[in-house]
ChimeraX commands (.cxc) that place a marker at each C-alpha (Angstrom):
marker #1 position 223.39,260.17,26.41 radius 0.5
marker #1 position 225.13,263.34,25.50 radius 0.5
marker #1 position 228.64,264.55,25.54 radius 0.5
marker #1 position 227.59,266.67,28.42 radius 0.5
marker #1 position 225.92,264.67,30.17 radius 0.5
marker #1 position 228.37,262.16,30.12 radius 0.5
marker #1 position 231.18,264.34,31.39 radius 0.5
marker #1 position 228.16,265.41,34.44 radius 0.5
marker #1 position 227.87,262.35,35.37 radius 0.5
marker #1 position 231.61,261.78,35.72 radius 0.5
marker #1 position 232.44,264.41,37.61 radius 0.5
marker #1 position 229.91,263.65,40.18 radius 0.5
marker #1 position 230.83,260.31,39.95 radius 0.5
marker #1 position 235.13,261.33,41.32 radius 0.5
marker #1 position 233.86,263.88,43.41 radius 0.5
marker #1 position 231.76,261.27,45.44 radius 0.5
marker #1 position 234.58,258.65,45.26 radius 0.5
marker #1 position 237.07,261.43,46.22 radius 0.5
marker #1 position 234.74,262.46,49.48 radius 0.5
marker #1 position 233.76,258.67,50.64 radius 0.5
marker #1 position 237.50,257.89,50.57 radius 0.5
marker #1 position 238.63,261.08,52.00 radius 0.5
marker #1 position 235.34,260.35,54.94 radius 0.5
marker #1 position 237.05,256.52,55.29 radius 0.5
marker #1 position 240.63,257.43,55.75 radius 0.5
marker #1 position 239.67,260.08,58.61 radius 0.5
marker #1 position 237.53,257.69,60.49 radius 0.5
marker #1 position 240.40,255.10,60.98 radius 0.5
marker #1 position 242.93,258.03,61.99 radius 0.5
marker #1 position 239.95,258.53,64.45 radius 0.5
marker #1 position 239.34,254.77,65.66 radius 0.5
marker #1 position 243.34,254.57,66.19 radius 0.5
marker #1 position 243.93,257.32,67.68 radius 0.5
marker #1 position 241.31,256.70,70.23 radius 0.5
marker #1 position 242.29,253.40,71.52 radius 0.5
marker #1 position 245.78,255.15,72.48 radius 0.5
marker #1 position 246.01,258.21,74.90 radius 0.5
marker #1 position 248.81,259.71,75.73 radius 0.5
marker #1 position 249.59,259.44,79.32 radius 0.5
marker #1 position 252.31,262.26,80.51 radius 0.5
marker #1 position 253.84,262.66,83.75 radius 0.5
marker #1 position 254.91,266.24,85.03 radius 0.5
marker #1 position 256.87,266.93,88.20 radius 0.5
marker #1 position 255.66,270.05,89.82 radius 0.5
marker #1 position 257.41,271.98,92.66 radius 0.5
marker #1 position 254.88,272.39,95.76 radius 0.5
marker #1 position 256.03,273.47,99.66 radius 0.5
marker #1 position 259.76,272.71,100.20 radius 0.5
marker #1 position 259.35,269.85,97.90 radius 0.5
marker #1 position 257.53,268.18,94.67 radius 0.5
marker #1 position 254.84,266.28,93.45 radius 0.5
marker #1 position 253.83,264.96,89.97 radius 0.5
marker #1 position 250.75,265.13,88.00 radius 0.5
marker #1 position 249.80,262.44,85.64 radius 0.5
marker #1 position 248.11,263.53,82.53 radius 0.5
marker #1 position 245.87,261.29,80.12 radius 0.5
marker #1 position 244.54,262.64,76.92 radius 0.5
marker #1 position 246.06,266.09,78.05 radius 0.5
marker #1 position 243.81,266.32,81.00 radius 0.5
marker #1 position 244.97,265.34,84.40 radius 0.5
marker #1 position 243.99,262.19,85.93 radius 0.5
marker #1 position 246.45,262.20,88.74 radius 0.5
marker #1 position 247.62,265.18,90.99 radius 0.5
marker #1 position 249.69,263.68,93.57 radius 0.5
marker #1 position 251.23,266.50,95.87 radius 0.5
marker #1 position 251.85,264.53,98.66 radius 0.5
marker #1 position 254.11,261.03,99.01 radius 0.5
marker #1 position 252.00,258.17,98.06 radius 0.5
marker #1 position 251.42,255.11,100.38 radius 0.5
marker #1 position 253.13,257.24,103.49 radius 0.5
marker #1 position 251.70,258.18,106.61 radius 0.5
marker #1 position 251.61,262.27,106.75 radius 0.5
marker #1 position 251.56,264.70,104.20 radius 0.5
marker #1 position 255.21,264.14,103.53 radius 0.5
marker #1 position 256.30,265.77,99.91 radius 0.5
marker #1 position 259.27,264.36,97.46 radius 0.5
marker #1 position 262.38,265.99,98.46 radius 0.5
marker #1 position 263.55,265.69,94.56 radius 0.5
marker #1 position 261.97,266.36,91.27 radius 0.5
marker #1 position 263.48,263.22,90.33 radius 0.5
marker #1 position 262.16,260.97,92.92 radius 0.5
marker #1 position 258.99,262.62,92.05 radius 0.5
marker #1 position 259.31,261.83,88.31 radius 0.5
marker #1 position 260.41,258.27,89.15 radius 0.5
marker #1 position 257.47,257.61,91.47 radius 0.5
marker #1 position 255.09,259.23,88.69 radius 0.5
marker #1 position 256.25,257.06,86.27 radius 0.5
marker #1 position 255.89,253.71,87.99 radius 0.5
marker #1 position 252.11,254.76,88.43 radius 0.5
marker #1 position 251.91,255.70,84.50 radius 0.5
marker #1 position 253.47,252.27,83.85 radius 0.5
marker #1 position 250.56,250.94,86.30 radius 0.5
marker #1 position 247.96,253.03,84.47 radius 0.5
marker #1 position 249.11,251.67,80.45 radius 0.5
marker #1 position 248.95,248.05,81.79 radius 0.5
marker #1 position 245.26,248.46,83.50 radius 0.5
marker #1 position 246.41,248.04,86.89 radius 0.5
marker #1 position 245.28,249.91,89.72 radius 0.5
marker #1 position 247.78,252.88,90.07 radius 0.5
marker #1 position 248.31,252.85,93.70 radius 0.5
marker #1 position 252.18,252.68,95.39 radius 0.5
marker #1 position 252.60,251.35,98.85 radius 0.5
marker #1 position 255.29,252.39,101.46 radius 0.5
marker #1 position 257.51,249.20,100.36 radius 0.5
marker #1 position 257.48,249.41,96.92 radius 0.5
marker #1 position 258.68,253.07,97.36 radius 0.5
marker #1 position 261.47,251.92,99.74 radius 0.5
marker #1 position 262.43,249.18,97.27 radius 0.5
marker #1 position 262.67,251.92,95.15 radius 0.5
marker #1 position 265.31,254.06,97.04 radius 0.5
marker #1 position 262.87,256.71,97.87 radius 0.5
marker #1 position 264.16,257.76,101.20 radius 0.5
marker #1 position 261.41,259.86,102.14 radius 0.5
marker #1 position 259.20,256.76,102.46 radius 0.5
marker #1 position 261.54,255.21,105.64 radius 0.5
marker link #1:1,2 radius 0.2
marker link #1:2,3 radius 0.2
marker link #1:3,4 radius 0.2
marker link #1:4,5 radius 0.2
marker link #1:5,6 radius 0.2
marker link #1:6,7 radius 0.2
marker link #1:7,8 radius 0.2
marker link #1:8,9 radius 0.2
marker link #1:9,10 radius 0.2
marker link #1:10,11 radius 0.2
marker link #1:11,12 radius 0.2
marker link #1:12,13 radius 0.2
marker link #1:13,14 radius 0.2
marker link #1:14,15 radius 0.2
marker link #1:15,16 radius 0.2
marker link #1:16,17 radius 0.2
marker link #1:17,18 radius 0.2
marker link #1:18,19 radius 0.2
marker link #1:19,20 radius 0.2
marker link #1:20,21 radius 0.2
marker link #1:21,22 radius 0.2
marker link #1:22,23 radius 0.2
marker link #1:23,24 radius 0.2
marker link #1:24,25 radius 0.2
marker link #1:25,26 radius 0.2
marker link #1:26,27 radius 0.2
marker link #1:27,28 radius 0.2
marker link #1:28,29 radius 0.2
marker link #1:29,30 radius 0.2
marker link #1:30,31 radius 0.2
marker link #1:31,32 radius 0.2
marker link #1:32,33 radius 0.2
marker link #1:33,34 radius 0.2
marker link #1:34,35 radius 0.2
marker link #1:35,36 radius 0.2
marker link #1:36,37 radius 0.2
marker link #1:37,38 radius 0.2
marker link #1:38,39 radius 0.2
marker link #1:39,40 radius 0.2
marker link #1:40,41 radius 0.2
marker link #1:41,42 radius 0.2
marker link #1:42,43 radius 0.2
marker link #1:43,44 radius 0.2
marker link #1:44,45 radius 0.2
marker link #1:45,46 radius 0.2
marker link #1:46,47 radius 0.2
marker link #1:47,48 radius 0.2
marker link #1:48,49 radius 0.2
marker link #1:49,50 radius 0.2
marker link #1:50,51 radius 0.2
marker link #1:51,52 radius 0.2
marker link #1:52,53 radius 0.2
marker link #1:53,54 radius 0.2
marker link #1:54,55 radius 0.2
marker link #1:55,56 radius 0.2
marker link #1:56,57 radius 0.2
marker link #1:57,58 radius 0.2
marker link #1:58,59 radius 0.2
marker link #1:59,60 radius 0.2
marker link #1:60,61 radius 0.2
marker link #1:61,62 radius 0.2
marker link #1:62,63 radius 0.2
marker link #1:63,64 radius 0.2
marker link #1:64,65 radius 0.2
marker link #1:65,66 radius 0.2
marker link #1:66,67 radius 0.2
marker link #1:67,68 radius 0.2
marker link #1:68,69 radius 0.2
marker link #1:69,70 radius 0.2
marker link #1:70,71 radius 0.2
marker link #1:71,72 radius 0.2
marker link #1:72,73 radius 0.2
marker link #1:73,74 radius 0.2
marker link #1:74,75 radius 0.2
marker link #1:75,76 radius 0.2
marker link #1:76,77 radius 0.2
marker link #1:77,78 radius 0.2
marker link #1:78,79 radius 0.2
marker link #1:79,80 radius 0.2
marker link #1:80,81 radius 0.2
marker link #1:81,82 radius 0.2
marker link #1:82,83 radius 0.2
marker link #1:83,84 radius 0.2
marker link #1:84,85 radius 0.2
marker link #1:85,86 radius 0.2
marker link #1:86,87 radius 0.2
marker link #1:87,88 radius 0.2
marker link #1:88,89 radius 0.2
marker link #1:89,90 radius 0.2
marker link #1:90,91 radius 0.2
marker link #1:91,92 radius 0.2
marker link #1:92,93 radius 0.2
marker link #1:93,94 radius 0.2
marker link #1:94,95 radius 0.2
marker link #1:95,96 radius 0.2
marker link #1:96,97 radius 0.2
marker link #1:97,98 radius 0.2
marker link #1:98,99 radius 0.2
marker link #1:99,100 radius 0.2
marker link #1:100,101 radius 0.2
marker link #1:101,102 radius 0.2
marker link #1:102,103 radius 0.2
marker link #1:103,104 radius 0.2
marker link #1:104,105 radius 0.2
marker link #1:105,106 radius 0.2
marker link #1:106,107 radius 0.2
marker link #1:107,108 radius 0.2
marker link #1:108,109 radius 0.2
marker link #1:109,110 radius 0.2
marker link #1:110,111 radius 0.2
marker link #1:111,112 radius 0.2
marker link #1:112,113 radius 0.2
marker link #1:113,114 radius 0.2
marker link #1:114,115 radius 0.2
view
């Protein structure tokens, strides 16, 4: 082999390790990343009151404008109670339980619109 040939077949040689590491590293960002979403929960003001919006991956999965688990169409008379509430049922969602509040959990709560 010559000199030139030689120094060919190197550079191909690190510019083919250099890709298939660079192509390995960015497919395990990928796999990690995936298995964990980001789950968000915004308080929005809506009527005389709020609600909250529960976002997974950036895209809303919940838009709650109304009190959960109460009869009506009753709204939260705080953005905190709101946030609270929101992030019970985004605690609910990272576990893989069904995010659903009833009327007692919000009154154990101290949510006083759900009495």
């Amino acid at each position: 082999m010559t000199k030139r040939n030689i120094i060919i077949v190197s550079v191909v040689a690190v510019v083919a390790l250099v890709f298939f590491a660079w192509k390995s590293s960015r497919t395990a960002v990928q796999q990690n990343g995936s298995d964990m979403l980001a789950v968000v929960v915004e308080p929005f003001a809506i009527h005389d009151g709020w609600g909250y919006k529960v976002n997974v991956g950036g895209r809303t999965y919940i838009y709650q404008d109304i009190i959960p688990g109460v009869p009506g169409n009753r709204v939260f008379r705080s953005k905190e109670n709101a946030l609270r509430v929101g992030n019970v049922v985004a605690e609910k969602l990272t576990h893989h339980k069904i995010p659903s509040m009833s009327q007692q959990e919000l009154v154990r709560m101290g949510i006083p619109e759900a009495e």
